[in-house]
C-alpha positions in Angstrom: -88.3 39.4 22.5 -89.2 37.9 26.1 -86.4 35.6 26.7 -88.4 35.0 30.0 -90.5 33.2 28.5 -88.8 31.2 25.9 -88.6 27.4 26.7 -87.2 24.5 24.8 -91.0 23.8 22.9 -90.7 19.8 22.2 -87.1 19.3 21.9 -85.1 17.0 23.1 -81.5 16.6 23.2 -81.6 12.7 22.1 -80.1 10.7 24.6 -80.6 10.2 28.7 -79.7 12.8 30.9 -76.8 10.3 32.3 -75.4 10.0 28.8 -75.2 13.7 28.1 -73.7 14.3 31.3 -70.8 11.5 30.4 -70.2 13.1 27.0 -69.9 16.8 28.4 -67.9 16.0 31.0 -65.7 13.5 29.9 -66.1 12.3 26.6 -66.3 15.9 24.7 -63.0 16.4 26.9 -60.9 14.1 25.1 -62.4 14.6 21.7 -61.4 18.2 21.8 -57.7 17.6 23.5 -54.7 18.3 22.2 -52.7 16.3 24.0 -54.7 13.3 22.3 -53.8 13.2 18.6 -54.8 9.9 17.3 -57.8 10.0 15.1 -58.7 6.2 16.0 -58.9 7.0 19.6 -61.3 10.2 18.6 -63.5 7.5 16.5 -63.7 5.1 19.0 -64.8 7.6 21.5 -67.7 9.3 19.4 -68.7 5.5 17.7 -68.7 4.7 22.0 -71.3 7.9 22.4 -73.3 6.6 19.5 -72.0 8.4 16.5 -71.7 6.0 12.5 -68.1 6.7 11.9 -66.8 4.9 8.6 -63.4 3.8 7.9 -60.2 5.8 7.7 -61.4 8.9 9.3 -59.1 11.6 10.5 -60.0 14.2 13.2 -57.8 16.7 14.2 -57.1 18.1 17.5 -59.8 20.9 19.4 -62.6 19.2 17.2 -65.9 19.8 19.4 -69.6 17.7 18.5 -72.2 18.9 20.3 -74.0 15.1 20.2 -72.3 12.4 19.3 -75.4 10.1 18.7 -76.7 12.8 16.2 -73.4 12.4 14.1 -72.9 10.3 10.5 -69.8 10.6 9.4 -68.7 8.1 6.1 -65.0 7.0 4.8 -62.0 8.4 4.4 -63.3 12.2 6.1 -61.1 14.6 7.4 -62.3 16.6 10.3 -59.6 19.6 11.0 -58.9 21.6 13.7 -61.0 23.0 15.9 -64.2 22.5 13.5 -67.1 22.4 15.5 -70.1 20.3 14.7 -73.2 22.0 16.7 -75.5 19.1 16.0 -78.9 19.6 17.8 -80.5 17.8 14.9 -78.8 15.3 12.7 -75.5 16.0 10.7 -74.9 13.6 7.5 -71.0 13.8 6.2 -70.8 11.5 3.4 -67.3 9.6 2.2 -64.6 11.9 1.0 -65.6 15.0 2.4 -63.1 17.1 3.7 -64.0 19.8 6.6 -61.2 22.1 7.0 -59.7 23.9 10.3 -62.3 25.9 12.1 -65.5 24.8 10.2 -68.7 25.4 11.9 -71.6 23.4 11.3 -74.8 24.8 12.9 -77.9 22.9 12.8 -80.0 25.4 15.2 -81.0 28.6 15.4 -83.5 31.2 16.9 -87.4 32.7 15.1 -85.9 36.0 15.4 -89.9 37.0 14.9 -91.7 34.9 17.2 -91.7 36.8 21.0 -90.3 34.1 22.8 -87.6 33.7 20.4 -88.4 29.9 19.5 -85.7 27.6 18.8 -86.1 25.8 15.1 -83.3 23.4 14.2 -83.0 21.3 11.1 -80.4 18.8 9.5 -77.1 19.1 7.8 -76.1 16.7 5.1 -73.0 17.0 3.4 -72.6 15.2 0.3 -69.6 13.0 -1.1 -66.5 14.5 -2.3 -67.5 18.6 -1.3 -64.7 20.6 1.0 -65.7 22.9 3.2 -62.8 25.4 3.9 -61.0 26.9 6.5 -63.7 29.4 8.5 -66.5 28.8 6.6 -70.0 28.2 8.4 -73.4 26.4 7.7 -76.6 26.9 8.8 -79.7 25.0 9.9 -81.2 22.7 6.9 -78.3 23.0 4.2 -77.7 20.2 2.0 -74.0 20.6 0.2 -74.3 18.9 -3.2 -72.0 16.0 -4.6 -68.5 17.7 -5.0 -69.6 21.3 -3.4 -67.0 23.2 -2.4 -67.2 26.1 0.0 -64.2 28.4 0.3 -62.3 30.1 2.9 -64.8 31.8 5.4 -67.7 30.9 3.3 -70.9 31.6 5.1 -74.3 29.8 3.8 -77.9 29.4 5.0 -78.9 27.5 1.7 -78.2 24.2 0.2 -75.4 24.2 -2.4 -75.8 22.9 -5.8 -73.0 19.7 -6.8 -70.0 20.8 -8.0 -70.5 24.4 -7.7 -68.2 26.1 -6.0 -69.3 29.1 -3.5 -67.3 31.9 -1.8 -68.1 34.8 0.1 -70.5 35.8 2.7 -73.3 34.8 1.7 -72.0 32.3 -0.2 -72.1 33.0 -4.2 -71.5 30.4 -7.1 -68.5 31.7 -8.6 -67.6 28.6 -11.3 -67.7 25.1 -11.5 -65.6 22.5 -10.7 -64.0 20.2 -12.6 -62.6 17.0 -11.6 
């Protein structure tokens, strides 16, 4: 690797320099404080940075997003504590969807075999009705399926099929789920 020569290629991080500046410095601030607990404060603050936000959506305390204007959430979401949504490309949370404390959701990542250790980042879509559970992580370009659920410190780099649900690192199907 020659992390001398590595640049950023073509991407961009989506918004003016001005704006980015506002969010790191003051609006990701309050979104991660724990002094402020109200989730319609949070909303208001991310849907002010550009974000969709539906209705009824609950955000815990020490939640981090990376970029606000990159960020979809639906209805009636919960966003524990201390998730953190590492959005350099677009993250999709459907309605019902329930992201548990310390969930990361990491839409880049490095070409471990290309010299200058190019950057390649790709979506996140999280489909209605899945849980994501305390711990667990997922990478760059994973679509959770309708009713997924990934449990405690689930790690996957692949899309997850609807209602399936996965444990384990990586994550394995272990049974269905019935609703």
């Amino acid at each position: 690797m020659h992390l001398d020569n590595y640049t950023l290629g073509t991407y961009t991080p989506g918004a003016p320099y001005w704006k980015q500046l506002l969010w790191y410095f003051l609006g990701s601030s309050l979104l991660q404080s724990h002094i402020i607990i109200f989730s319609t404060f949070k909303v208001w603050l991310l849907r002010t940075f550009g974000a969709q936000i539906g209705k009824n959506v609950r955000i815990k305390p020490g939640v981090r997003v990376k970029f606000p204007w990159r960020l979809t959430v639906g209805d009636h979401v919960w966003i524990g504590e201390d998730a953190w949504i590492d959005n350099l490309a677009p993250v999709i949370i459907e309605s019902h969807v329930c992201l548990s404390q310390g969930v990361y959701l990491c839409t880049g990542n490095h070409d471990w075999s290309h010299p200058d250790f190019k950057l390649i980042t790709a979506p996140i879509h999280i489909q209605q009705s899945s849980w994501i559970a305390s711990k667990a992580v997922i990478g760059p370009g994973v679509t959770v399926g309708h009713g997924a659920v990934l449990t405690l410190g689930g790690v996957t780099g692949r899309s997850l099929e609807p209602m399936t649900i996965y444990a384990g690192n990586p994550a394995q199907p272990i049974k269905q789920r019935k609703l």
